[in-house]
C-alpha positions in Angstrom: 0.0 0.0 0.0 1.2 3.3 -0.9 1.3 6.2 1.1 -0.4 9.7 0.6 2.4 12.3 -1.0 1.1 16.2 -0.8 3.0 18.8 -2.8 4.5 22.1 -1.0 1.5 24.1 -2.8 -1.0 21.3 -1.3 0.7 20.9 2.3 0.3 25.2 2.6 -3.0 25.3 1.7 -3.3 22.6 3.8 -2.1 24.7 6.7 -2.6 27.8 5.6 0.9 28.9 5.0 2.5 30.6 2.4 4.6 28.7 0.1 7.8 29.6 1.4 7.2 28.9 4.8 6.5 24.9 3.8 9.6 25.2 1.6 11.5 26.9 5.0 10.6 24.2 7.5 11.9 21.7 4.6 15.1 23.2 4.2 15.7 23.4 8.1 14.9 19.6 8.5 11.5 20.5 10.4 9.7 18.8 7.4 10.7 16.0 5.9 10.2 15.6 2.1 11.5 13.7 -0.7 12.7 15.6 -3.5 11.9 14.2 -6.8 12.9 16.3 -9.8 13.1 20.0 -9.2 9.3 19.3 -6.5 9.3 18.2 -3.2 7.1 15.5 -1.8 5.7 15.2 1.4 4.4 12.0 2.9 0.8 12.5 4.9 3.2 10.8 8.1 5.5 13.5 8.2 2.9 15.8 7.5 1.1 14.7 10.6 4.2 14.6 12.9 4.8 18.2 11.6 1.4 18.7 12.8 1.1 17.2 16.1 -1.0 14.2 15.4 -0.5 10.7 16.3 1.3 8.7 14.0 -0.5 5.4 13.4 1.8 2.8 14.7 3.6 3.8 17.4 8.0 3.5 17.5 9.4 0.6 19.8 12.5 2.2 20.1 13.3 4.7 21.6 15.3 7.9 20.2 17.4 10.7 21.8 18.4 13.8 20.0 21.4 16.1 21.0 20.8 20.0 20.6 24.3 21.6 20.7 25.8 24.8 20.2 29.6 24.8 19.4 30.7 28.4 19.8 34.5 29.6 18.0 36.0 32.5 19.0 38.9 34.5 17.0 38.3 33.1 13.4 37.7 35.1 10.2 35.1 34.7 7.5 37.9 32.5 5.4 38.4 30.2 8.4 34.8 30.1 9.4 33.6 29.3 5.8 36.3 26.9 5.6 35.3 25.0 9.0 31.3 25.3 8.3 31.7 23.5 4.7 33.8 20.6 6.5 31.4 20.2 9.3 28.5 20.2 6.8 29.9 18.2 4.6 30.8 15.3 7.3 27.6 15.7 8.6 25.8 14.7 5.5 27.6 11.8 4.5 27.9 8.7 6.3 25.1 8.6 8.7 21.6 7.3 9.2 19.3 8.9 6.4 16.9 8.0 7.8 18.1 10.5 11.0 20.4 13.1 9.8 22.2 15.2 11.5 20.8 19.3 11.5 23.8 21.4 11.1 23.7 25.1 10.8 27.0 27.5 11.2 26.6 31.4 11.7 29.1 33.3 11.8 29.8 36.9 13.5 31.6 39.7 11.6 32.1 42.1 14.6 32.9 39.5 17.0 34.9 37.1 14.9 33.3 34.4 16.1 31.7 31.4 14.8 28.4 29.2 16.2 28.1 25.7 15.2 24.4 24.1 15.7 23.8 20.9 15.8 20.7 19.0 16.0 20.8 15.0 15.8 21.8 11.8 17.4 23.7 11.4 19.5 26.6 8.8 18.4 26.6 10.8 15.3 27.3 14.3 17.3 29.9 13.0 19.1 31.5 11.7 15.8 31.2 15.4 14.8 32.6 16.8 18.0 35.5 15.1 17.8 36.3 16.1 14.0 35.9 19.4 15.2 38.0 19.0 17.8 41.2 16.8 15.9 40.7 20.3 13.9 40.7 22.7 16.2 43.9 21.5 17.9 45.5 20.3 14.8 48.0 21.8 12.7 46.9 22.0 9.9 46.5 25.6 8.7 42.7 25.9 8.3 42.8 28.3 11.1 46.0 29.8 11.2 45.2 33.5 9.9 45.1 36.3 12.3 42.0 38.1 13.0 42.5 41.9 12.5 40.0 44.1 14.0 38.7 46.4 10.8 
């Protein structure tokens, strides 16, 4: 039996959203949705789950999910673009699809300093913690420029 797939259009009328909002909480891993083509799909489970309600069979096991702020002080925008695309990049490959890891870096001009969030499992967060930190204490030049204050 095949399950119910909505559209983005469908799920925000569904809601009533805008467009962009549905296409937001897909992008940030609030929504899951299969991409197929250049249209996303989203299944009437995680649509309910998004929603609040019940799913119909409830889960035997049972799953924890880290929330974790890594926060970097002294880099530059090199360094921090540098160190987000490697921590992005490792946290999309290699894990459970079915649970990925929610990675989002932000870094601050003024301050020089860059924040790490991480939402996911958490075996898989601590295999990103300590890639950032063989990094961080490495030598291996990805952060080795000094900060000047502009």
């Amino acid at each position: 039996m095949t399950e119910e797939m909505y559209s983005v259009e469908q799920v925000a009328d569904r809601l009533n959203l805008h467009v962009r909002t549905v296409r937001g909480y897909i992008r940030s891993g609030r929504l899951r949705a299969v991409r197929i083509g250049k249209q996303y799909r989203i299944a009437a489970t995680d649509l309910d789950a998004l929603t609040g309600q019940a799913p119909a069979a409830p889960s035997a096991a049972r799953q924890a999910e880290v929330s974790s702020i890594v926060q970097i002080d002294g880099v530059d925008r090199a360094a921090a673009d540098r160190l987000g695309t490697l921590v992005l990049t490792s946290a999309n490959t290699g894990h459970d699809q079915a649970n990925p890891l929610r990675v989002q870096a932000v870094y601050d001009e003024q301050r020089h300093r860059l924040k790490i969030i991480i939402l996911g499992d958490p075996a898989a967060t601590a295999e990103l913690f300590h890639l950032l930190d063989a990094v961080l204490n490495a030598d291996n030049g990805l952060l080795d420029r000094e900060v000047h204050d502009v």
